[in-house]
C-alpha positions in Angstrom: -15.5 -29.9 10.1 -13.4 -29.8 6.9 -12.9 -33.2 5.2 -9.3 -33.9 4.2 -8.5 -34.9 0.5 -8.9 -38.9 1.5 -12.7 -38.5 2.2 -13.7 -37.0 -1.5 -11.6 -39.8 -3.2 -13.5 -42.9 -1.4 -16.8 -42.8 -3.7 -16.8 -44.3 -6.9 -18.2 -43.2 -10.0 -19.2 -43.7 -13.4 -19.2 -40.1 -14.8 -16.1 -38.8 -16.4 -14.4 -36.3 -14.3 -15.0 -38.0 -10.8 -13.3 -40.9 -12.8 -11.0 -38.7 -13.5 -10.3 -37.5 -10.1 -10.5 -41.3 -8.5 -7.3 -42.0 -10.4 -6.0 -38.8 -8.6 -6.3 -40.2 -5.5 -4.9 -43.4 -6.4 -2.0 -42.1 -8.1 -1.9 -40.0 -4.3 -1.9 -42.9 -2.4 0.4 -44.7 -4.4 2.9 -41.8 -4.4 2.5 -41.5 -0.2 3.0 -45.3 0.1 6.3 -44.7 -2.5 7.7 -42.3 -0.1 7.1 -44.1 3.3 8.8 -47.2 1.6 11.9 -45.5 -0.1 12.1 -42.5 2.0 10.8 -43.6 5.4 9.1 -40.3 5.0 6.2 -40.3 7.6 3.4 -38.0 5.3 -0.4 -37.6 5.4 -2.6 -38.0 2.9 -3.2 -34.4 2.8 0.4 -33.8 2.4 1.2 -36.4 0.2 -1.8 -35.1 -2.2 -0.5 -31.1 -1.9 3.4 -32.5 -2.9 1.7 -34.9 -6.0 -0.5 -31.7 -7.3 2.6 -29.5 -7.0 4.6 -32.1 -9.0 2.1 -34.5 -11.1 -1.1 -32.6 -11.5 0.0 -30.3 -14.5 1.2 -33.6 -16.3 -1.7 -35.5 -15.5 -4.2 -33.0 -17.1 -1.9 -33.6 -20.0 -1.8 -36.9 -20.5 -5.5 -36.8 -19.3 -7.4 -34.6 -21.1 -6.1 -35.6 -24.8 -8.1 -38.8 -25.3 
């Protein structure tokens, strides 16, 4: 059975790149919950991730991987 994007984000971590990936997620989940409020857009999380990659992810690594 294939886990959706949701279940890799739930553990918590304390190296670097999973830390890295958590605030993915979060940002995900923030952006999904943005859309149902303003839009009314009814997403999944699996949805909401693919749309913030397409749009974020590029940005992210950016601001992300300059320290």
């Amino acid at each position: 059975m294939a886990q959706s994007f949701r279940d890799d984000c739930e553990d918590q971590s304390t190296d670097p790149f999973l830390g890295r990936m958590e605030t993915q997620c979060s940002r995900i989940r923030r952006y999904r919950s943005e859309l149902i409020r303003t839009q009314g857009r009814q997403l999944s999380y699996d949805e909401a991730a693919l749309e913030w990659i397409e749009r974020y992810a590029e940005s992210f690594a950016r601001d992300h991987d300059n320290p």
